[in-house]
py3Dmol code that shows the C-alpha trace and the ligand (Angstrom):
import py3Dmol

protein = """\
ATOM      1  CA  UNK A   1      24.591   7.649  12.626  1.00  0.00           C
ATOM      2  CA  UNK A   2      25.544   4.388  14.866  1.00  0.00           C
ATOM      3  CA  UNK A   3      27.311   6.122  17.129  1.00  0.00           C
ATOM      4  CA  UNK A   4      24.290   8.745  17.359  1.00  0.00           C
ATOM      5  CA  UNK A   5      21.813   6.467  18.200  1.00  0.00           C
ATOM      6  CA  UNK A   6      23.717   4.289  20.606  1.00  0.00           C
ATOM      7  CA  UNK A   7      24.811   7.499  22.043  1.00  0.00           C
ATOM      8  CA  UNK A   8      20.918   8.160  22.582  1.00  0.00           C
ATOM      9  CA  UNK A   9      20.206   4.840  23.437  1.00  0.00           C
ATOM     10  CA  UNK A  10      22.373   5.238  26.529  1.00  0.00           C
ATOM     11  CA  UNK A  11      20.646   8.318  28.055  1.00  0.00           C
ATOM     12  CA  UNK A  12      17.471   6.485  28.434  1.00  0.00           C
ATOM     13  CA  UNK A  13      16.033   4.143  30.566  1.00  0.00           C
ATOM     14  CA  UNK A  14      12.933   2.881  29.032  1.00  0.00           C
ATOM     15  CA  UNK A  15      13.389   1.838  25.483  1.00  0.00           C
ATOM     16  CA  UNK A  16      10.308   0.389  23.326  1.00  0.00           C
ATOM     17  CA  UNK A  17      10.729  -1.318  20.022  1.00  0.00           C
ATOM     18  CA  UNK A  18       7.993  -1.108  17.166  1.00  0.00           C
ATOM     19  CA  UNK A  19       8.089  -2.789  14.266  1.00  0.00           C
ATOM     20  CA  UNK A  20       5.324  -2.982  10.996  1.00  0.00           C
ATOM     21  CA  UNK A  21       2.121  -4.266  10.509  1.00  0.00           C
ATOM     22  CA  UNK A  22       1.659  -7.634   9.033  1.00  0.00           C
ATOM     23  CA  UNK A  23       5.038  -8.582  10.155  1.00  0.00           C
ATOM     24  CA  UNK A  24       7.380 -11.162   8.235  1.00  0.00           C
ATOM     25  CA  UNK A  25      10.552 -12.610  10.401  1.00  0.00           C
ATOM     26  CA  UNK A  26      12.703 -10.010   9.148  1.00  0.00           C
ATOM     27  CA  UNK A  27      10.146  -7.328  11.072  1.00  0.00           C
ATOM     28  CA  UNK A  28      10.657  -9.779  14.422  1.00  0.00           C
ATOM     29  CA  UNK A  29      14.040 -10.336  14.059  1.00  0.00           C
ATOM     30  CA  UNK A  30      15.129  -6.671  13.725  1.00  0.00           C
ATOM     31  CA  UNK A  31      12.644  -5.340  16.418  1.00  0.00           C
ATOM     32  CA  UNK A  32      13.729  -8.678  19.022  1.00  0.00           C
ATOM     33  CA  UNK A  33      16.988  -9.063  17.852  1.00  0.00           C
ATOM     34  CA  UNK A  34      17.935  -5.341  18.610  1.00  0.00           C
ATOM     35  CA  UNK A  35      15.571  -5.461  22.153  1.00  0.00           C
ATOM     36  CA  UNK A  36      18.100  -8.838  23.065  1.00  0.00           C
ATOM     37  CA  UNK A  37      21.415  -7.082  22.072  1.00  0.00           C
ATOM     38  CA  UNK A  38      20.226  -3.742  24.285  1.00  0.00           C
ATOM     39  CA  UNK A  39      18.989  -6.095  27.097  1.00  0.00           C
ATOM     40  CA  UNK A  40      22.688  -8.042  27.182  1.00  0.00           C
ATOM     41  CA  UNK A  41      24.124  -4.906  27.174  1.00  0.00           C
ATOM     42  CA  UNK A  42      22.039  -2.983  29.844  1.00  0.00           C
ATOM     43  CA  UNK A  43      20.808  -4.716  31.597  1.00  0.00           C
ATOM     44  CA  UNK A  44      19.732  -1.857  33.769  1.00  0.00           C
ATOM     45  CA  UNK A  45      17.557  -0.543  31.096  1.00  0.00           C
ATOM     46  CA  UNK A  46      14.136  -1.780  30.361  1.00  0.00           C
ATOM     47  CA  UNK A  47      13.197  -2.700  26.854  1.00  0.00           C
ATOM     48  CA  UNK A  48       9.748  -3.576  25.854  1.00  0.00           C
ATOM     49  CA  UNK A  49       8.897  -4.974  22.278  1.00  0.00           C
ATOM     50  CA  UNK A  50       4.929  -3.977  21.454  1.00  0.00           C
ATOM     51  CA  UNK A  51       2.953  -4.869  18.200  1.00  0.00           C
ATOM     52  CA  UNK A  52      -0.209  -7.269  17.266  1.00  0.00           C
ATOM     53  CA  UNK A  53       1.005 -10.685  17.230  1.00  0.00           C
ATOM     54  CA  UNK A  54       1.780 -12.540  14.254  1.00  0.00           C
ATOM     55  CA  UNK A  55       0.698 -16.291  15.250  1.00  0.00           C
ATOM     56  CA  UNK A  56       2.806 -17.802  12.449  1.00  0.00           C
ATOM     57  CA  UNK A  57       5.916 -15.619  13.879  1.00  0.00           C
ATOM     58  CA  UNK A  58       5.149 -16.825  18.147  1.00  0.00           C
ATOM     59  CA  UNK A  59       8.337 -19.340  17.289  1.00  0.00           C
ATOM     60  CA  UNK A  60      10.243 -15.919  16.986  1.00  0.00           C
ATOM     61  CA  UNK A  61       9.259 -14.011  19.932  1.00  0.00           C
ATOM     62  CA  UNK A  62       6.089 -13.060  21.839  1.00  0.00           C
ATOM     63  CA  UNK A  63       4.905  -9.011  21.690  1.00  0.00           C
ATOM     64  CA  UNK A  64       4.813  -6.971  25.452  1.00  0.00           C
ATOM     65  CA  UNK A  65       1.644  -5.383  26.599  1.00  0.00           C
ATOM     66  CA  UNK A  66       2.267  -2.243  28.400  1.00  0.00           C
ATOM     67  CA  UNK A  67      -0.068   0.712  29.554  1.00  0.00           C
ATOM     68  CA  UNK A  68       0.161   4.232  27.654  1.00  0.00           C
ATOM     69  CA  UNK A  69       2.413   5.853  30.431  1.00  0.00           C
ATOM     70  CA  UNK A  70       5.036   3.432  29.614  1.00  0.00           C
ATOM     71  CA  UNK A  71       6.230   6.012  26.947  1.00  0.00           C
ATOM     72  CA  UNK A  72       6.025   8.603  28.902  1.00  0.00           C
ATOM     73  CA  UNK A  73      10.112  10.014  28.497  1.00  0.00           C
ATOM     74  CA  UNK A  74      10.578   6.878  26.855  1.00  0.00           C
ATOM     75  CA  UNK A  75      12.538   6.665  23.447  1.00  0.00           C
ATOM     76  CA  UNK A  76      10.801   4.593  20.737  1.00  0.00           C
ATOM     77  CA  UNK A  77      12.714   3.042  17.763  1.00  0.00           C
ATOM     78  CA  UNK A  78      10.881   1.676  14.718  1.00  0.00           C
ATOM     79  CA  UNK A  79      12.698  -0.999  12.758  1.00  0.00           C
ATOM     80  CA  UNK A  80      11.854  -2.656   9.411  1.00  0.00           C
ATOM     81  CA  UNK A  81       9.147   0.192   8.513  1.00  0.00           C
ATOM     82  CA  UNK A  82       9.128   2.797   5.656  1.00  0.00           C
ATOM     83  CA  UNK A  83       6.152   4.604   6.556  1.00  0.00           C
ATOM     84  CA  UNK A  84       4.728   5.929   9.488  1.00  0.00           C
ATOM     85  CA  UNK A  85       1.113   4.261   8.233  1.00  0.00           C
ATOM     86  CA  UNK A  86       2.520   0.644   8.525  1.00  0.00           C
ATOM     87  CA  UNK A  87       3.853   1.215  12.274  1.00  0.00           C
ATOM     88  CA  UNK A  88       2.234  -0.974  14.253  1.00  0.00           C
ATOM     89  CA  UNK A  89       0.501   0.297  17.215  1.00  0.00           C
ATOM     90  CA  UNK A  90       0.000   4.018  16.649  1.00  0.00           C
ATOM     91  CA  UNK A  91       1.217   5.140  20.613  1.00  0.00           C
ATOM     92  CA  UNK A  92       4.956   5.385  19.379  1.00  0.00           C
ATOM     93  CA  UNK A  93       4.244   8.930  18.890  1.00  0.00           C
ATOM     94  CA  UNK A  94       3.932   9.190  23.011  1.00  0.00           C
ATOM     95  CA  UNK A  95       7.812   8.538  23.532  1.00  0.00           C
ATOM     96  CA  UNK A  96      10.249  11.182  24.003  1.00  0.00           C
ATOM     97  CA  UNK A  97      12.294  10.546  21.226  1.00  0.00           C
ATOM     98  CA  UNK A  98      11.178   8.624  17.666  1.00  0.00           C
ATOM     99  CA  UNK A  99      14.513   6.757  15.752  1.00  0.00           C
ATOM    100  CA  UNK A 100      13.803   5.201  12.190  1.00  0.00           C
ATOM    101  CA  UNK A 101      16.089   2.141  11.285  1.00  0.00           C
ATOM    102  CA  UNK A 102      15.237   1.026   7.927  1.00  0.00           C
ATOM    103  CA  UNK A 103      16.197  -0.583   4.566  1.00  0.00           C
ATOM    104  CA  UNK A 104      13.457   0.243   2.510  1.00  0.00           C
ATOM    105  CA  UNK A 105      13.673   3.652   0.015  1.00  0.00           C
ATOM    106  CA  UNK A 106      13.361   6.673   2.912  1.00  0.00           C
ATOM    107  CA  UNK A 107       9.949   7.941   1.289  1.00  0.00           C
ATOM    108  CA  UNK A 108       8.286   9.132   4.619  1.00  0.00           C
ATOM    109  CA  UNK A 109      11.412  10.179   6.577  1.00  0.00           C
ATOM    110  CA  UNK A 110      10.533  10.107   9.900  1.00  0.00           C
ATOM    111  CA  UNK A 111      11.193  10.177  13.593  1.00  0.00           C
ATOM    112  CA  UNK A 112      13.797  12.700  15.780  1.00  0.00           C
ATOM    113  CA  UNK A 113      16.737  10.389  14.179  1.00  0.00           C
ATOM    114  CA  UNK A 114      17.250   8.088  11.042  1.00  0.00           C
ATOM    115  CA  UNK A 115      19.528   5.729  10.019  1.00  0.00           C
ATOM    116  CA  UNK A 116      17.981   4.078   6.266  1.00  0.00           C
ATOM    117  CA  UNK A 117      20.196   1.956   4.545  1.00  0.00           C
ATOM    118  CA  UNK A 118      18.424   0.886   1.499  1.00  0.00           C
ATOM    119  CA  UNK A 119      21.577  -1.440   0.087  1.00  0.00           C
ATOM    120  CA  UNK A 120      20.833  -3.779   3.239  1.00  0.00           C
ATOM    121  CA  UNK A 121      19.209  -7.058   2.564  1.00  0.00           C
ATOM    122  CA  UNK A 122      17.299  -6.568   5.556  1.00  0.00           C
ATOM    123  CA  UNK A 123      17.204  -4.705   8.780  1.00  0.00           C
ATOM    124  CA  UNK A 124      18.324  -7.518  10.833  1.00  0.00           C
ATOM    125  CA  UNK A 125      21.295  -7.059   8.844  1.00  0.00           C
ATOM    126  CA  UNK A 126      21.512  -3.408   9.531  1.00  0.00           C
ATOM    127  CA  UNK A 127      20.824  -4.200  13.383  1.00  0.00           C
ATOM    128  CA  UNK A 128      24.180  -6.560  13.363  1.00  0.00           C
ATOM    129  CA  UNK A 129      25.805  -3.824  11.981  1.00  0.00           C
ATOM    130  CA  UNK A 130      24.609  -1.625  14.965  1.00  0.00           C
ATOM    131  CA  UNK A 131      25.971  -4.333  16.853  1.00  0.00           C
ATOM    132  CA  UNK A 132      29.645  -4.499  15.216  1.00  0.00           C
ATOM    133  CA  UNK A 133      29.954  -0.856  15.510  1.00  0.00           C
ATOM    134  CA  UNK A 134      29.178  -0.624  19.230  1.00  0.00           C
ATOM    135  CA  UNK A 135      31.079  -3.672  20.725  1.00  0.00           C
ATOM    136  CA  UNK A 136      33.628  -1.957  21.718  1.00  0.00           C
ATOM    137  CA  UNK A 137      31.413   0.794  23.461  1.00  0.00           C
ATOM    138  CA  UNK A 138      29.610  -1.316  25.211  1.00  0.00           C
ATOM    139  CA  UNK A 139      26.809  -4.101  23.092  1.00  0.00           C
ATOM    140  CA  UNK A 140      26.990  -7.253  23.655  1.00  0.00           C
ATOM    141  CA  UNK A 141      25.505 -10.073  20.928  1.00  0.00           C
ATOM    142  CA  UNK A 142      23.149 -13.071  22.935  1.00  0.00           C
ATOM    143  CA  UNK A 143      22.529 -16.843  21.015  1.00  0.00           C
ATOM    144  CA  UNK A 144      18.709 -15.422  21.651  1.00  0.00           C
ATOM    145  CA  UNK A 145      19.705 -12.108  19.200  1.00  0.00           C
ATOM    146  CA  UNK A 146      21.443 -14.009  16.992  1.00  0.00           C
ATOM    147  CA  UNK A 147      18.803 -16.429  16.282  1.00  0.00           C
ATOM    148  CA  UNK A 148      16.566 -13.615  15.661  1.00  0.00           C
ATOM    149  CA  UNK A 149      18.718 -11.465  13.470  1.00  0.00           C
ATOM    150  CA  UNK A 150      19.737 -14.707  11.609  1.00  0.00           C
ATOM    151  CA  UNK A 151      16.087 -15.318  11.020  1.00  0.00           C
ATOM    152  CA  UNK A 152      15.085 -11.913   9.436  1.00  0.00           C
ATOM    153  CA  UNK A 153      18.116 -12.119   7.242  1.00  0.00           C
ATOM    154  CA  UNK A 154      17.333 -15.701   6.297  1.00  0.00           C
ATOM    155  CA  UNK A 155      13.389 -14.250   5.707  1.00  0.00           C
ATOM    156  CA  UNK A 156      14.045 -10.988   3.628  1.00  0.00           C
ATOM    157  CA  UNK A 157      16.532 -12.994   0.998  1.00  0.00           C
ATOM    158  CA  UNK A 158      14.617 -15.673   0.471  1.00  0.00           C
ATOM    159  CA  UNK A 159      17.499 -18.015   2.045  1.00  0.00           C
ATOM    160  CA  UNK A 160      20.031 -15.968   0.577  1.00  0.00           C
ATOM    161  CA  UNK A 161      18.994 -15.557  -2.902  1.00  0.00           C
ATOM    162  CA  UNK A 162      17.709 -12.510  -3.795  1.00  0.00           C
ATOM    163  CA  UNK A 163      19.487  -9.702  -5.518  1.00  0.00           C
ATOM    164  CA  UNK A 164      19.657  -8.213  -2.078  1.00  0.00           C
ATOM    165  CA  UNK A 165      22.197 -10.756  -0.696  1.00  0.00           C
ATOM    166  CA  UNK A 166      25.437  -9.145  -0.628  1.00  0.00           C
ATOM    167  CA  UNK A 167      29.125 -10.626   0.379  1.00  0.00           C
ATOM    168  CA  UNK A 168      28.235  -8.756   3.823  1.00  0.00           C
ATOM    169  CA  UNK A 169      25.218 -10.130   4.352  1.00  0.00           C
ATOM    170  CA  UNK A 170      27.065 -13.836   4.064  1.00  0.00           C
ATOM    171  CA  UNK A 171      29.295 -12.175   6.357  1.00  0.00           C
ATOM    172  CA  UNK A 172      27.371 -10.987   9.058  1.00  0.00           C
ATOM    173  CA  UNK A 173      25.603 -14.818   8.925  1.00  0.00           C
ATOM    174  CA  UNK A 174      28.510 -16.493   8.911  1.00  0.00           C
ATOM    175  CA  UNK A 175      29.274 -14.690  12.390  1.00  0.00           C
ATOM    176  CA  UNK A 176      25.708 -15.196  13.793  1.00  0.00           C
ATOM    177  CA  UNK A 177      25.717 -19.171  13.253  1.00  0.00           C
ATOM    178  CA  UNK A 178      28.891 -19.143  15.639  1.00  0.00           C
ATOM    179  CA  UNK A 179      26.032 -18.432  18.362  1.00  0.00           C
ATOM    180  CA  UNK A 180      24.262 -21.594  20.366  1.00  0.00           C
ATOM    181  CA  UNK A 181      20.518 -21.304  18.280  1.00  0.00           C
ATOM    182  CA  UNK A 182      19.455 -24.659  16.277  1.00  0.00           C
ATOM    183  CA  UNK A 183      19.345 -23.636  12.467  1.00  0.00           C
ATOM    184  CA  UNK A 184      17.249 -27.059  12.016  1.00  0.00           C
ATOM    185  CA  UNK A 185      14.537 -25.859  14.455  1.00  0.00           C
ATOM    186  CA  UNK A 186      14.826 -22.589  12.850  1.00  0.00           C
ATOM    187  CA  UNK A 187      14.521 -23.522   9.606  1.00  0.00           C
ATOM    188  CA  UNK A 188      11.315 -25.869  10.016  1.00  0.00           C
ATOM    189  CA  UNK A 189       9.625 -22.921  11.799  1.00  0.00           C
ATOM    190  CA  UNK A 190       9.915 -20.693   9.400  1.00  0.00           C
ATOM    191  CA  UNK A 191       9.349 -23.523   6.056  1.00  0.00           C
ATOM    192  CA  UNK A 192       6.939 -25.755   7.188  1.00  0.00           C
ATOM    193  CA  UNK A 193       3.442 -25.324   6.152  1.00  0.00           C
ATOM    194  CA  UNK A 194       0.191 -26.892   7.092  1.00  0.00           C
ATOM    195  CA  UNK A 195      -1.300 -29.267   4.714  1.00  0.00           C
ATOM    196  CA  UNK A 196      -3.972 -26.706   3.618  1.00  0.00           C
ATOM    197  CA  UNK A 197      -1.695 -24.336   2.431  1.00  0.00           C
ATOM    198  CA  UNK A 198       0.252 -26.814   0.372  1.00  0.00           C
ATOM    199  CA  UNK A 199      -2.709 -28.050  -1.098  1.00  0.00           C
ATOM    200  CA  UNK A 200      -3.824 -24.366  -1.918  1.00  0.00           C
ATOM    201  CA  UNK A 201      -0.185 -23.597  -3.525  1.00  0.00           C
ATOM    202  CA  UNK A 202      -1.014 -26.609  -5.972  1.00  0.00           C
ATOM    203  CA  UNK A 203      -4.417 -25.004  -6.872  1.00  0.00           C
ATOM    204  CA  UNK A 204      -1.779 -21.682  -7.623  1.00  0.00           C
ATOM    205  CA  UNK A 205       0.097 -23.373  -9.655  1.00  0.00           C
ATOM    206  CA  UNK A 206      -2.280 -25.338 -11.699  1.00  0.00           C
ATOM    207  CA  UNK A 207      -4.539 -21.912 -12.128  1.00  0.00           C
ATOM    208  CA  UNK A 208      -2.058 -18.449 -12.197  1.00  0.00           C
ATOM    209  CA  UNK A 209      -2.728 -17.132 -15.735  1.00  0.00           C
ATOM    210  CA  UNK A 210       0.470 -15.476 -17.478  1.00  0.00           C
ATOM    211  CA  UNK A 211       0.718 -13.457 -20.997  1.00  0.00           C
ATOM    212  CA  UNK A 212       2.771 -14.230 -23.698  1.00  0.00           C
ATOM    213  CA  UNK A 213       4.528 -11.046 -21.928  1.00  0.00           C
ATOM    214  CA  UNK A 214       5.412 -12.949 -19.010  1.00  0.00           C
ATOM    215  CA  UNK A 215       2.880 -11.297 -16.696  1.00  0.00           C
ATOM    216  CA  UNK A 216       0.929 -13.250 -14.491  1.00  0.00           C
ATOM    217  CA  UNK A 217      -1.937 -12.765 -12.113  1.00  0.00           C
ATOM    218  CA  UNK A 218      -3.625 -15.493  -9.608  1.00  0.00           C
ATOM    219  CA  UNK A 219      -7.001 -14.188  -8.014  1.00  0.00           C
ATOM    220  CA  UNK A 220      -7.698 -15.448  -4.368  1.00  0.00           C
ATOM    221  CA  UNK A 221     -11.277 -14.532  -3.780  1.00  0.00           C
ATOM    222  CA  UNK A 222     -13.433 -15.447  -0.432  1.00  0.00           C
ATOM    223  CA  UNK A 223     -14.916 -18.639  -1.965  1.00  0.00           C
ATOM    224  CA  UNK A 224     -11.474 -20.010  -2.568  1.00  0.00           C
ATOM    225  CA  UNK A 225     -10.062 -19.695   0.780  1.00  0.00           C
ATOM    226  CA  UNK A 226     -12.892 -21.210   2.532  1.00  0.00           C
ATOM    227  CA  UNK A 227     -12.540 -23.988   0.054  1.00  0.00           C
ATOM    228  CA  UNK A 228      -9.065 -24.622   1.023  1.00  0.00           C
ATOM    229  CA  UNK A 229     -10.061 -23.340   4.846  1.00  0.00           C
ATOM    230  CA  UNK A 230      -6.954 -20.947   4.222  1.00  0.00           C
ATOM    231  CA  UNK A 231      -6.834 -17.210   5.650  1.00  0.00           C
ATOM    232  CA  UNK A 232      -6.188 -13.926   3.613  1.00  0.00           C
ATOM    233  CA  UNK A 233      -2.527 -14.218   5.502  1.00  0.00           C
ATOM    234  CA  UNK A 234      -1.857 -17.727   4.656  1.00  0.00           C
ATOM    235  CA  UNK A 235      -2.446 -16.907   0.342  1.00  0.00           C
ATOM    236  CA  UNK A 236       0.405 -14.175   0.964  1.00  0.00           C
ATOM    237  CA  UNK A 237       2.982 -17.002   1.810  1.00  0.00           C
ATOM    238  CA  UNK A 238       2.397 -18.325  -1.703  1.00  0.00           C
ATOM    239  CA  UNK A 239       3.533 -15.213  -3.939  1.00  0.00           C
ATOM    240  CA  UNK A 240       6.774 -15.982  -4.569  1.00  0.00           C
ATOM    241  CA  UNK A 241       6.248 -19.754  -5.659  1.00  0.00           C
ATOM    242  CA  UNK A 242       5.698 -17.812  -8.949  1.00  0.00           C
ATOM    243  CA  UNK A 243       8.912 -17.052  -9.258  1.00  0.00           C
ATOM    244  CA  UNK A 244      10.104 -19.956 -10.471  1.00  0.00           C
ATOM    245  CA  UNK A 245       7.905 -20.040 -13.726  1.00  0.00           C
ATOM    246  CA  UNK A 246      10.082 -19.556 -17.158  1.00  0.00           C
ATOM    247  CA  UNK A 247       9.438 -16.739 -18.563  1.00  0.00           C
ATOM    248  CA  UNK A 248       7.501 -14.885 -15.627  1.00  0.00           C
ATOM    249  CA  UNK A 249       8.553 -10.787 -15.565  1.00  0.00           C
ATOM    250  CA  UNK A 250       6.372  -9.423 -13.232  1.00  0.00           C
ATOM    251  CA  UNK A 251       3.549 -11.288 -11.191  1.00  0.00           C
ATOM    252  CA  UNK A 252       0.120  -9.801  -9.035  1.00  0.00           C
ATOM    253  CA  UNK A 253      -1.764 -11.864  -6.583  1.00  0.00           C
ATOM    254  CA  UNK A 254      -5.117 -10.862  -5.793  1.00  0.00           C
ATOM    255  CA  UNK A 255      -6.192 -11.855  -1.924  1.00  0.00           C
ATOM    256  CA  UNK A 256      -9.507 -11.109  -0.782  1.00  0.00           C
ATOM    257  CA  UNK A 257     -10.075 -10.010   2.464  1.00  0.00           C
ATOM    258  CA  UNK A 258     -12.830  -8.477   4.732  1.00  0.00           C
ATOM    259  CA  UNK A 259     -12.784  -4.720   3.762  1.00  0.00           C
ATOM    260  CA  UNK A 260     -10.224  -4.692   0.675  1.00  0.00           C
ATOM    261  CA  UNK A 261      -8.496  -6.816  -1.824  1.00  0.00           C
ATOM    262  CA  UNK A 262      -4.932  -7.006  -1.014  1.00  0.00           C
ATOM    263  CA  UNK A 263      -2.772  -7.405  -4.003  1.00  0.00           C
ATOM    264  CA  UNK A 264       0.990  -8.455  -3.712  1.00  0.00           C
ATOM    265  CA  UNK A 265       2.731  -7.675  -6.233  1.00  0.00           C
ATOM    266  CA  UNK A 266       6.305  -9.678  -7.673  1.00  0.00           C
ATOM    267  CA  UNK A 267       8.980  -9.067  -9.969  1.00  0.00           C
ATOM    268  CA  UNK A 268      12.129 -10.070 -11.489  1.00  0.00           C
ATOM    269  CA  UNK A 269      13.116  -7.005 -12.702  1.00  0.00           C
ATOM    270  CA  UNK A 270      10.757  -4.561 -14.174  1.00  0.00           C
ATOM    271  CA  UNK A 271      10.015  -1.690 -11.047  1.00  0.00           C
ATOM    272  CA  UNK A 272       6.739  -2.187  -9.782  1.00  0.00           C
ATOM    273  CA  UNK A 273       6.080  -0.567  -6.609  1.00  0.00           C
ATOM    274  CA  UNK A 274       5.491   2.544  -8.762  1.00  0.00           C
ATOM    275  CA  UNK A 275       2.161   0.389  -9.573  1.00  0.00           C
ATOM    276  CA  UNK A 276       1.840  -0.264  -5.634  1.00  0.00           C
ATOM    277  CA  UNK A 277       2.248   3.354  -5.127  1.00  0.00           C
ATOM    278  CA  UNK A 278      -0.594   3.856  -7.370  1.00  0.00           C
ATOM    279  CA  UNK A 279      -2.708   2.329  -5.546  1.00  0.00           C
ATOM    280  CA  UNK A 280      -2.402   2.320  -2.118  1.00  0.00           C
ATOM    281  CA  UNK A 281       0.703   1.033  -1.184  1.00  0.00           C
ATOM    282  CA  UNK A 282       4.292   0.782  -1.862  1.00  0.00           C
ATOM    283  CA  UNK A 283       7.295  -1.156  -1.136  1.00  0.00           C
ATOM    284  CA  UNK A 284      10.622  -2.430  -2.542  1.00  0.00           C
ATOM    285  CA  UNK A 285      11.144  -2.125  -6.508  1.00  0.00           C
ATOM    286  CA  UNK A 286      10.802  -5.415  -6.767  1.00  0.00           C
ATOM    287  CA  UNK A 287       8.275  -6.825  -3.875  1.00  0.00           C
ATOM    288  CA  UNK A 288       5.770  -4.561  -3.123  1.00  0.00           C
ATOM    289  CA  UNK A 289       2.151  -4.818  -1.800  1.00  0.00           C
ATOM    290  CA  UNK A 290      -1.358  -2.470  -2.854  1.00  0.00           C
ATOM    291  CA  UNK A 291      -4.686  -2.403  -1.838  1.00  0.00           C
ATOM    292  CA  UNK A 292      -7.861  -2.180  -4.001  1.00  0.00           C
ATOM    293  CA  UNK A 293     -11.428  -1.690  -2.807  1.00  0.00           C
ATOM    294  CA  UNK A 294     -13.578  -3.457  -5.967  1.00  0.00           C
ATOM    295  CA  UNK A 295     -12.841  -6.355  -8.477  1.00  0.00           C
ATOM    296  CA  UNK A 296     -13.387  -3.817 -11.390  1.00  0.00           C
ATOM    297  CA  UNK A 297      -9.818  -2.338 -10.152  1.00  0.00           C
ATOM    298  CA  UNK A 298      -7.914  -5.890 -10.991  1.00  0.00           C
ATOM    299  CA  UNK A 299      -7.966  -4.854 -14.629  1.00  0.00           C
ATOM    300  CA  UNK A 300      -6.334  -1.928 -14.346  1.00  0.00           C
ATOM    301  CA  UNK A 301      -3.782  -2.700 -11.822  1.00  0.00           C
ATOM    302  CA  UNK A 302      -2.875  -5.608 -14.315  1.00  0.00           C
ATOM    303  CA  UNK A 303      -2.421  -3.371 -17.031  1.00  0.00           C
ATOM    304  CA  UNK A 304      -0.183  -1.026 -15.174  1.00  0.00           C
ATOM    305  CA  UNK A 305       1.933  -3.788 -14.416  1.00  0.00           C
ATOM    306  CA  UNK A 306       2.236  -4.649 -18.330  1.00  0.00           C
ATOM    307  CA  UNK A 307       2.901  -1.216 -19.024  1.00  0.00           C
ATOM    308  CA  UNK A 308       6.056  -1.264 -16.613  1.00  0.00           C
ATOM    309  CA  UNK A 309       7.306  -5.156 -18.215  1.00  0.00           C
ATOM    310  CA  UNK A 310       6.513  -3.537 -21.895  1.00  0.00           C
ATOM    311  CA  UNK A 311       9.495  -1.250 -21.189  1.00  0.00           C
ATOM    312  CA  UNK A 312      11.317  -3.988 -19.619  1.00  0.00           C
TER     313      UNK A 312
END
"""
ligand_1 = """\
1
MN
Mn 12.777 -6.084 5.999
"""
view = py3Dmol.view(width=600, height=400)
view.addModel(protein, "pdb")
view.setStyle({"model": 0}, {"cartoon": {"style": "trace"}})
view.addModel(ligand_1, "xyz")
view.setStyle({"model": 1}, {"stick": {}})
view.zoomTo()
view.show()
């Protein structure tokens, strides 16, 4: 499937990358990292990368604006995105051509070509595989794509230490650091957090609630965040402090935002994006993200989730 799409990739001209909504580094660094590779390569081809900006990600790469006519016989590839729902920016159906690159399970199996390899730790790592297979037909690596793809493999195992994380993935970063990025810089960009959020994660801490089961649950309401002056996006960057708790199985944040209640949901082993699924969402087995439309729903997500560790 490598070959096919780099194949395809050569008979156009105009190329534009889309990537997911709410976008993590891993979502930046496959969608930027592949753009840098295909503009080192052809440099002759134009390669646009479109989606809502991230703020928190600008130290990654900054999103293109182009007109609707732009896609006009142009091919689009989506990276990073299971379902056609979470593309961002709904005009990649005007291209030509539609190619899927993914990691996550193939649920909604779209676009004219796919290539979904869910053993990947992330896509970045998937794109650097694009990369070794065409070098010798023609792609060419930059320091600016490795820093990218570097980043979205750093981002999607958690600095290498999720399950995910495979003797390839150390691998393919082993290869990418011999590229002229700073790692420091990097690093900071992606770790740092503002004083607010820090103080919030201590209010987390001191305030989850977890069952002698080992499930826990942490409710971020309105009132909460404007206490801490923290956004709906900001809470999300907390979930996985959790994971460190003894004991913990499985683990549901509860953010409140302006038309839903976004709940993230956390695991260490038990599967629960078959509770995402159930309500409005999905995502990896053990990372996966829902949406709920009244507090009256929290129970019952929660108990789903204690059905799934029960069996555990
Ligand atoms: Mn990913």
């Amino acid at each position: 499937m490598k070959e096919k799409i780099l194949e395809t990739i050569k008979q156009y001209n105009t190329i534009i990358i889309h990537r997911h909504v709410r976008p993590d580094p891993d979502a930046y660094g496959s969608q930027g990292g592949l753009a840098e590779i295909l503009k080192a390569s052809f440099p002759e081809k134009v390669i646009y990368t479109v989606g809502k900006e991230e703020e928190s990600l600008n130290y990654l790469r900054r999103m293109d604006v182009i007109p609707d006519d732009t896609y006009n016989g142009a091919l689009v590839i989506i990276t990073d995105t299971a379902n056609q729902a979470r593309i961002c920016d709904d005009r990649y159906r005007l291209g030509d051509k539609l190619i899927k690159i993914d990691h996550h399970p193939n649920e909604d199996a779209y676009g004219d070509m796919l290539w979904v390899d869910t053993d990947a730790s992330s896509c970045s790592e998937m794109i650097y595989e694009f990369y070794l297979a065409g070098k010798d037909k023609g792609l060419k690596m930059s320091n600016e794509a490795a820093r990218l793809l570097y980043a979205g493999i750093v981002g999607d195992t958690g600095r290498f230490i999720y399950p995910s994380t495979t003797e390839k993935t150390f691998s393919y970063a082993s290869e990418l650091i011999k590229y002229n990025f700073s790692r420091t810089e990097l690093y900071d960009s992606m770790y740092e957090l503002p004083l607010h959020i820090i103080k919030l994660n201590g209010y987390v801490l001191q305030n989850f609630e977890m069952n002698e089961q080992g499930v826990a649950s942490m409710v971020l309401d309105k009132p909460l965040l404007e206490k801490f002056g923290a956004k709906p996006s900001d809470a999300s960057l907390l979930v996985s402090t959790l994971g460190d708790v003894a004991g913990i199985k499985a683990w549901a944040f509860f953010i409140e935002e302006e038309d839903q209640i976004r709940v993230r949901l956390r695991s260490k082993g038990p599967i629960i994006n078959v509770v995402a699924k159930k309500y409005n969402g999905g995502g990896h087995p053990l990372a996966s993200g829902a949406s709920i439309y009244s507090w009256d729903e929290k129970d019952l997500v929660m108990k789903d989730i204690a059905e799934v560790c029960k069996d555990y």
